[in-house]
C-alpha positions in Angstrom: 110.2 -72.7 215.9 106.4 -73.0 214.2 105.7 -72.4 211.2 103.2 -70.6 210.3 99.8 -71.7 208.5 99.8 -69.3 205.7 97.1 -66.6 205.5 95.3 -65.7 202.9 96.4 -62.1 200.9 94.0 -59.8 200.0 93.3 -58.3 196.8 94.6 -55.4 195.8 93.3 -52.2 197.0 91.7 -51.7 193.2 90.5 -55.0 192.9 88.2 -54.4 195.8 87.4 -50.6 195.7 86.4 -50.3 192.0 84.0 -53.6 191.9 82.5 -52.6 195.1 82.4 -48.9 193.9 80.3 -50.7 190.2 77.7 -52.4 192.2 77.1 -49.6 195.1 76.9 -47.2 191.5 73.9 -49.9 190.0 72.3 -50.0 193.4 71.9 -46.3 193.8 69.6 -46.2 190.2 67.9 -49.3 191.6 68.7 -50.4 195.0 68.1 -54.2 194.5 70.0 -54.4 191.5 73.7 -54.6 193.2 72.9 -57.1 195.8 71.5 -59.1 192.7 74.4 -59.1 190.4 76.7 -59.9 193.2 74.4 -62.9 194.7 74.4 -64.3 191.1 78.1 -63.4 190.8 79.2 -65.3 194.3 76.9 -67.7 193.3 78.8 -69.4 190.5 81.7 -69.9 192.3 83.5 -71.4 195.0 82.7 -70.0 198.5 85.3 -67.0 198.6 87.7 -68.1 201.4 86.7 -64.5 203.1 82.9 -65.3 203.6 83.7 -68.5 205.1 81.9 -68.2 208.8 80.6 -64.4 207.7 76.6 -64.1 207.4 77.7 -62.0 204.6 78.0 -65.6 202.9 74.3 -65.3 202.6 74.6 -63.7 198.9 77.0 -66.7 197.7 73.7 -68.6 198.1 72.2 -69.6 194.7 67.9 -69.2 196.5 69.0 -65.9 197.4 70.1 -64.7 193.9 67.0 -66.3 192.6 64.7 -64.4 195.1 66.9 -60.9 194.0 66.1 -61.4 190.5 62.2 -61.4 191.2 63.0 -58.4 193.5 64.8 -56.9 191.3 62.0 -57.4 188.4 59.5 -55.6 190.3 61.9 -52.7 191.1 62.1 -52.3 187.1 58.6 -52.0 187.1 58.1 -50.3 189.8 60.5 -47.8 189.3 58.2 -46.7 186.2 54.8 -46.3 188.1 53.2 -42.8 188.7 52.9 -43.2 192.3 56.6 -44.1 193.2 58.3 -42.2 195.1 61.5 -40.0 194.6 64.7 -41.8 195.4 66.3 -39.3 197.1 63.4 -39.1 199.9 65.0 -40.3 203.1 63.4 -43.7 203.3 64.3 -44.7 199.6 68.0 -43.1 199.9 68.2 -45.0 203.1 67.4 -48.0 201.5 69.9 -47.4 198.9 72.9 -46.2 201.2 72.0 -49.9 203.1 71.9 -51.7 200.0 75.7 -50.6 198.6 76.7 -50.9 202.2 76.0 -54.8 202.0 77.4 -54.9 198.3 80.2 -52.9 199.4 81.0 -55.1 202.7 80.4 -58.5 200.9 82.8 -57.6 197.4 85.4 -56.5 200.2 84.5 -59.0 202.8 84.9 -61.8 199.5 88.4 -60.3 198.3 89.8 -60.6 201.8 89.8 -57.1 203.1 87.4 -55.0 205.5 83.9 -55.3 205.6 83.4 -51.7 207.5 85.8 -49.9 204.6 83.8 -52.3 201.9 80.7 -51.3 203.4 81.5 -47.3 204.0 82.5 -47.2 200.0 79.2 -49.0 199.0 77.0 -46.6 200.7 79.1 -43.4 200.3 79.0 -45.0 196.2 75.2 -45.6 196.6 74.2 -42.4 197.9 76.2 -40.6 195.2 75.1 -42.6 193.0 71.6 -42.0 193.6 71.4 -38.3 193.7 73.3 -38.3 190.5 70.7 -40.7 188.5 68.1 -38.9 190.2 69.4 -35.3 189.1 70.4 -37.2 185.6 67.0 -38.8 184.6 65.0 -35.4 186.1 67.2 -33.0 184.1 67.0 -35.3 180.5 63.4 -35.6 181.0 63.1 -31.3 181.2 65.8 -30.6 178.4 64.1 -33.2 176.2 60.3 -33.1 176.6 60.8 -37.4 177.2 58.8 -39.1 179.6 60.8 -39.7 183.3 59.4 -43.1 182.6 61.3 -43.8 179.1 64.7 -41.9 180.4 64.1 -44.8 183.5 63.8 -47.7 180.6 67.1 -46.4 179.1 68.5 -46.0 182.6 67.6 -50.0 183.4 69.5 -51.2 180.1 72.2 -48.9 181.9 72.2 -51.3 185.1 71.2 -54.5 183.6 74.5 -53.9 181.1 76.8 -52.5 184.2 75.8 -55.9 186.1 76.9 -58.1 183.6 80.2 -56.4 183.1 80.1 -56.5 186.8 79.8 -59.9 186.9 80.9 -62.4 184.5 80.4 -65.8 183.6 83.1 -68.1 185.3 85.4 -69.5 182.5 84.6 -73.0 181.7 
């Protein structure tokens, strides 16, 4: 009788869902911001046995992450100008819901599970996460009197700080 080679196991259902549910939540404010904390994230490690032969292996490259974060630097600023548009128009919620779909397929993809479940949380996460910020920052800046373009500042320290608790250093 073979034996058989063994096969690696999966993370746990949480340890997939709620990460990939953290970066489709970022990408929804911003929609380069997910893909960018987990390019850095995969990044510092070892290839995840998951993206092994998967072109979702592309955001474990370190040029990638570095390209992200410029991306993702002009999104801030972007964000912020008078003639940007709305998130929740259909080309920038489209954008969004394709974004946390690739966050959401690669985190899964990466902790051995599905890349179509991965990718229908990060979208369904992005989307939701995008009306909600949208709705959020519009209905501060009424209530308030404050600038939609100072509520955005203190909604980037809100996805530069839920990246890095997304995505930690690798112990030493």
């Amino acid at each position: 009788m073979k034996s058989k080679s063994p096969t690696p196991t999966a993370a746990p259902r949480s340890a997939k869902f709620w990460p990939a549910l953290g970066f489709a939540a970022i990408t929804g404010s911003r929609a380069t911001s997910g893909p960018t904390f987990l390019a850095d994230y995969l990044s510092r490690r070892a290839l995840a046995p998951g993206l092994a032969g998967s072109p979702l292996r592309l955001l474990a490259k370190p040029g990638v992450a570095s390209v992200l974060k410029l991306l993702t630097a002009g999104e801030l600023v972007g964000d912020k100008l008078p003639a940007t548009e709305n998130r929740i128009v259909p080309q920038q919620l489209s954008v969004r819901a394709a974004s946390g779909a690739l966050v959401g397929a690669t985190w899964y993809k990466a902790q051995g599970g599905s890349a179509l479940k991965g990718a229908l949380v990060g979208s369904l996460g992005a989307v939701a996460a995008t009306f909600l910020t949208f709705y959020l920052r519009k209905g501060l800046s009424e209530k308030t009197g404050i600038a939609t373009s100072t509520i955005g500042a203190g909604e980037d320290a809100l996805v530069l700080a839920g990246g890095v608790a997304l995505s930690p250093l690798p112990k030493a």
